[in-house]
C-alpha positions in Angstrom: 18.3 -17.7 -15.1 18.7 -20.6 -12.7 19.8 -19.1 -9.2 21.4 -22.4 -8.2 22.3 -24.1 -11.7 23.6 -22.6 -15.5 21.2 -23.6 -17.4 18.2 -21.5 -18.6 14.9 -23.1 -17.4 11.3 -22.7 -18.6 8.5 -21.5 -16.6 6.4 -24.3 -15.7 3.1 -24.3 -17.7 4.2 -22.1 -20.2 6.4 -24.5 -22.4 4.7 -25.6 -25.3 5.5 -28.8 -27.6 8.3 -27.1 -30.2 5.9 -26.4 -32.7 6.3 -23.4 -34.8 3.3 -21.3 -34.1 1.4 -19.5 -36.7 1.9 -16.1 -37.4 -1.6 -15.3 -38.2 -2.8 -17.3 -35.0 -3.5 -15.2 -32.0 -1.3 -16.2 -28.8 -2.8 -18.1 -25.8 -2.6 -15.7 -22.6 -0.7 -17.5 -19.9 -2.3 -18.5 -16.6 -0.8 -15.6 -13.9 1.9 -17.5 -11.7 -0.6 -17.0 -8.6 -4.2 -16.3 -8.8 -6.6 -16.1 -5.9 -10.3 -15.7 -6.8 -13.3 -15.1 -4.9 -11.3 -16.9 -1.9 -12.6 -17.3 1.7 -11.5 -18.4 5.1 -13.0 -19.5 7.9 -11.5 -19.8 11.5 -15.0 -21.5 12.9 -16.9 -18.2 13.4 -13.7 -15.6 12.5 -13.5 -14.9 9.0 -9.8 -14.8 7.9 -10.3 -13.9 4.4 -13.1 -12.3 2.9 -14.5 -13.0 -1.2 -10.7 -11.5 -2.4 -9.6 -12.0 -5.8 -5.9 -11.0 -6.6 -4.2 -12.0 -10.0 0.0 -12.1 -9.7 2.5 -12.5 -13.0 6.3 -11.8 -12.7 7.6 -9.0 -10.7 7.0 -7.7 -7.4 3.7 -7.3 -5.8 3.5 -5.6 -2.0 1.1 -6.5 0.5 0.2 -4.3 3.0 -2.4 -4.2 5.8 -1.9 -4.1 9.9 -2.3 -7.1 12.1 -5.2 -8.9 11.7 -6.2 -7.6 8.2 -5.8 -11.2 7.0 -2.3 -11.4 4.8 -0.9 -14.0 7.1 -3.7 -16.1 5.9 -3.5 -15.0 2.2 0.3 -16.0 2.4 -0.7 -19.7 4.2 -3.3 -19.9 1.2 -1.0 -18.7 -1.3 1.4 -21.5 -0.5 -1.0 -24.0 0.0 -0.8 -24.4 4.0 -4.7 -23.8 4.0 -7.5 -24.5 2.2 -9.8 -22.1 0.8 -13.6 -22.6 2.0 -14.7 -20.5 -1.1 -13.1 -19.6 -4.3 -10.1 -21.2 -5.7 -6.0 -20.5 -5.2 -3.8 -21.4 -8.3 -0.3 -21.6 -8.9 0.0 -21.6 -12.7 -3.2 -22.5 -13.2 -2.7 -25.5 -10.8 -4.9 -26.0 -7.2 -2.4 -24.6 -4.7 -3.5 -27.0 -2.1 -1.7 -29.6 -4.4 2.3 -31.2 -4.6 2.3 -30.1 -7.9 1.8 -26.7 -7.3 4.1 -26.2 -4.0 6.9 -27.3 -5.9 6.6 -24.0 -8.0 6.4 -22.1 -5.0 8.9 -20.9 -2.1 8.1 -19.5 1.2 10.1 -17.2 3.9 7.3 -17.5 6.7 7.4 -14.4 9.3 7.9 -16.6 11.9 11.0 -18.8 13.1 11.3 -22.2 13.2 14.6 -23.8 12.9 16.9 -26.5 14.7 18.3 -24.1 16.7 21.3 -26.5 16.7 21.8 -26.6 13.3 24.3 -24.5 11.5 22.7 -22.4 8.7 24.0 -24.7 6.1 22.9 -28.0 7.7 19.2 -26.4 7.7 19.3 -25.5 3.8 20.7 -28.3 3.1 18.2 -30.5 4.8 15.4 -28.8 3.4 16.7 -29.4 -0.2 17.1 -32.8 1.2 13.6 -32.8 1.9 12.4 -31.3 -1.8 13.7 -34.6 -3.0 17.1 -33.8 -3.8 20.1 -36.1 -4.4 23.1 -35.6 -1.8 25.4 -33.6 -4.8 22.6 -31.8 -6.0 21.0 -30.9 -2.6 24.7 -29.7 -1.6 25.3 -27.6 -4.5 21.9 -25.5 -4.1 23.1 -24.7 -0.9 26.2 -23.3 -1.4 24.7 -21.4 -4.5 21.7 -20.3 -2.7 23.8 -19.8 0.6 26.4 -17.5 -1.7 23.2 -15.4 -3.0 21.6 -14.3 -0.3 25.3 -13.3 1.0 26.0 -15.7 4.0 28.2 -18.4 2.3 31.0 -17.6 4.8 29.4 -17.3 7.9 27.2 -20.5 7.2 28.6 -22.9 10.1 27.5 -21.2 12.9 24.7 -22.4 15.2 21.7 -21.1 14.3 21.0 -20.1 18.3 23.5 -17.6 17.8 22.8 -15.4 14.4 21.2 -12.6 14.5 17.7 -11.5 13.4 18.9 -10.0 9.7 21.2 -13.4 9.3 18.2 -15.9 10.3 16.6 -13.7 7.7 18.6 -14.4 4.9 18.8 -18.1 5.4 15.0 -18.2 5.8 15.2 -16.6 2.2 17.8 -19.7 1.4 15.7 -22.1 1.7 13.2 -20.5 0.3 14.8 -20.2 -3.2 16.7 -23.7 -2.7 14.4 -25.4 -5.3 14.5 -22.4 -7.2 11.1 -22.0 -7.3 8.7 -19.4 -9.5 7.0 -18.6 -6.9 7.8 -16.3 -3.8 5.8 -15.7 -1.1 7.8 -13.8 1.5 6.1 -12.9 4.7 7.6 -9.5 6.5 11.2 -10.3 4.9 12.8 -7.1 6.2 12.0 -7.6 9.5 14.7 -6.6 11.9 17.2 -6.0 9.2 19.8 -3.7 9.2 19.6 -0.7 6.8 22.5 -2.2 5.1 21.0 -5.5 4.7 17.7 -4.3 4.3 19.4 -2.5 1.0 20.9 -6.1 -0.1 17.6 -7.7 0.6 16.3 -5.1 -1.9 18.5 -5.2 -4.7 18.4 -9.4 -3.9 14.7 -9.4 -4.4 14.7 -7.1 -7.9 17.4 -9.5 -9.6 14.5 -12.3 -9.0 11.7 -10.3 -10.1 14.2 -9.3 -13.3 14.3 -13.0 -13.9 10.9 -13.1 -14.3 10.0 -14.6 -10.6 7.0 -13.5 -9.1 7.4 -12.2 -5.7 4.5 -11.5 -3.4 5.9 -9.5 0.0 4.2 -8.6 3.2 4.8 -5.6 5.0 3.2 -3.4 7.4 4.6 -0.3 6.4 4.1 1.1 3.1 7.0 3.0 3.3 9.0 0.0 3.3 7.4 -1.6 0.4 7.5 1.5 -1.5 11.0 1.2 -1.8 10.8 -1.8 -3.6 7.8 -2.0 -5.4 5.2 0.8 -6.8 2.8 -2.2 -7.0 0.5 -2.8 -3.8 -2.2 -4.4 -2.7 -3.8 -2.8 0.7 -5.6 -5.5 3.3 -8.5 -4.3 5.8 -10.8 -7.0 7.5 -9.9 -9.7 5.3 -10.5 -8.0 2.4 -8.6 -6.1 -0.8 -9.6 -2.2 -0.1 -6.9 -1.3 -2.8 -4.7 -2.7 -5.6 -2.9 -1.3 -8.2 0.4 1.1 -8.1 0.9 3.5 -4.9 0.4 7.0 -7.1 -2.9 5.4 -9.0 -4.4 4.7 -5.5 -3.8 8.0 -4.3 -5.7 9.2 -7.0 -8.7 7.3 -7.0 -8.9 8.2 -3.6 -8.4 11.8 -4.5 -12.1 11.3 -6.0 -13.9 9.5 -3.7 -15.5 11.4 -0.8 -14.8 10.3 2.0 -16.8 10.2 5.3 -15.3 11.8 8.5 -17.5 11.7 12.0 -15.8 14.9 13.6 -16.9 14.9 17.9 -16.7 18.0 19.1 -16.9 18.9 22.6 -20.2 20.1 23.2 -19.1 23.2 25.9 -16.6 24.6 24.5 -16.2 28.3 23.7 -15.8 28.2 20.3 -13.4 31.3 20.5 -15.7 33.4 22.6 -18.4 33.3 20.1 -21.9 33.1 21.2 -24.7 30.8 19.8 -24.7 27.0 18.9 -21.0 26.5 18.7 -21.8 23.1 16.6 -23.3 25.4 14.2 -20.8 27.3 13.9 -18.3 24.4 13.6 -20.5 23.0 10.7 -20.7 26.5 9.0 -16.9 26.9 9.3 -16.1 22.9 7.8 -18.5 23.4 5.0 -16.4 26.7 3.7 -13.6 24.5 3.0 -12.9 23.6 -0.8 -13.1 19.9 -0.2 -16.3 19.3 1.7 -18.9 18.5 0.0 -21.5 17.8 2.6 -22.3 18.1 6.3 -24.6 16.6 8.4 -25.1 17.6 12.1 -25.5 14.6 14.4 -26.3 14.2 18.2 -23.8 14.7 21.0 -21.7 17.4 19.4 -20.5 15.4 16.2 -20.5 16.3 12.5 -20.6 14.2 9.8 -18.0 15.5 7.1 -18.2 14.0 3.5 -14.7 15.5 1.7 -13.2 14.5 -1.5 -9.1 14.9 -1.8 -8.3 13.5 1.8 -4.5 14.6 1.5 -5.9 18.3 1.4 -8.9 18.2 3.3 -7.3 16.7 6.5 -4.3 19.5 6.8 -6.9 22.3 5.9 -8.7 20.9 8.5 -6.0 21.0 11.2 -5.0 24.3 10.1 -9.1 25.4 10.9 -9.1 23.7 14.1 -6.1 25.9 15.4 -7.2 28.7 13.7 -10.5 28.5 14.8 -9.5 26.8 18.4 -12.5 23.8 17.6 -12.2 21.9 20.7 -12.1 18.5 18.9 -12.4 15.2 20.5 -12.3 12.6 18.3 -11.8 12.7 14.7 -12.5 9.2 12.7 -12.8 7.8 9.1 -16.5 6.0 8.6 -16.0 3.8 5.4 -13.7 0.9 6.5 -11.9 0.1 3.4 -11.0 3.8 2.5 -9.6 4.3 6.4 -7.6 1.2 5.7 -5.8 3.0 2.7 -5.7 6.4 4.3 -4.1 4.7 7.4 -1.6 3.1 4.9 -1.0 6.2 2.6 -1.0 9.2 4.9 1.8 7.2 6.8 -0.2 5.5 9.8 0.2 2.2 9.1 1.0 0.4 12.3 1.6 -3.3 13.6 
């Protein structure tokens, strides 16, 4: 359904002509409402985005990743603010870079930038002014878009003077004020009260149930969790993981993992004698996990383990058993710290 109109609207580039198909003929696939493939970014020497290919169709689709990983510049791609230097963006099979495509495609950017001095209805209104919208038309959105994301009544104020959660929702206004197919929301639950947060929520499901697709940044997983079981995990500018939270815990269930493990090289080991590195190794390699170590110089180990969300408590519990004197403990593959940093809950800004 149309958010800001009654009348039941197609998808853009997936009407077709009226004619009755065939039975017997086999149905063309549509293209997927956002596609990103092989894409790269370039900030002069900085890479931003690095050879990712994501393919998006209705529903709701997290990103996750700490600063830096390179979703800010995804999103900018996604809504055709920047240009790929490799690889293509499409919006419904159509170059994102292009007027055609934005107009499929809303945005709720992370950072602020109103007329301060505007009300919250002048600025909606003005930017379905500025999607091409009549006076009558442009004013109706608003109110309809200004009624959904629940601030129809409080509307008139300055925009200097709301707080973080209400310049939230009207950055998701004029977002959805051309009703677009498209949304790319960029940390949307940022400073949000847990009420609001819950609105925001149940707001964003009724779009994906009317078959919107929704791409949301985060960088806690826990917060995307609770809307969507479908994520996609940034690290250096790359995807490390896609797919739903529970499949990507277990496909890293199986893959061993590499852990550098310093320990410090005069430490009493428990008031054992002998080569308390040794000792360490000997003592890492009996648990069930570990599948390898390697001693290294300068009092490390190098710990290959398989089932991280086991291996790491059975670890700690060895270490305080044991009393290991360890100084630094550190994952060595970069994509499969990303995800561990993400889904053992130490995802940070």
């Amino acid at each position: 359904m149309d958010i800001v109109s009654d009348k039941v609207i197609t998808v853009a580039g997936l009407a077709t002509d009226g004619a009755v198909a065939s039975a017997a003929a086999p149905r063309p696939v549509p293209a997927p409402q956002l596609l990103f493939e092989q894409v790269s970014k370039w900030y002069g020497p900085v890479i931003g985005v690095n050879q990712v290919t994501l393919e998006l169709r209705p529903g709701i689709t997290g990103l996750v990743g700490a600063n830096g990983a390179g979703k800010s510049t995804l999103l900018r791609l996604a809504t055709g603010q920047l240009r790929a230097d490799l690889g293509r963006v499409q919006v419904f099979g159509i170059d994102a870079w292009s007027a055609a495509a934005k107009r499929h495609v809303g945005y709720c950017p992370e950072v602020d930038a109103f007329y301060e001095e505007m009300s919250g209805r002048q600025f909606v209104l003005a930017m379905a002014r500025l999607c091409g919208f009549a006076a009558k038309e442009a004013e109706r959105r608003t109110e309809n878009v200004l009624t959904f994301v629940g601030m129809a009544d409080r509307a008139d104020r300055r925009l200097r003077g709301y707080s973080k959660g209400m310049r939230q929702r009207i950055k998701v206004a004029q977002a959805l004020v051309h009703d677009p197919q498209v949304l790319v929301l960029d940390e949307p639950l940022s400073g949000v009260d847990p009420v609001g947060r819950q609105e925001f929520l149940d707001l964003f499901h009724q779009l994906a149930a009317a078959g919107k697709c929704l791409l949301v940044s985060s960088h806690e997983l826990e917060e995307l969790e609770k809307l969507t079981e479908q994520v996609a995990i940034m690290a250096r500018g790359r995807i490390a993981a896609v797919g739903t939270v529970s499949h990507i815990r277990d496909r890293l269930d199986d893959h061993p993992l590499s852990v550098l493990i310093e320990l410090e090289r005069a430490g009493s080991n428990g008031g054992r004698s002998g080569n308390p590195l040794r000792h360490a190794a000997g003592l890492v390699l009996g648990l069930p996990d570990v599948v390898g170590v390697e001693m290294g110089t300068e009092g490390t180990l190098v710990v290959r383990a398989c089932n991280p969300r086991r291996f790491f408590p059975e670890f700690t519990r060895l270490v305080l058993e044991e009393s290991l004197d360890v100084r630094r403990l550190e994952t060595l593959d970069d994509s499969t710290h990303a995800v561990l940093n993400y889904l053992l809950g130490g995802g940070t800004r």
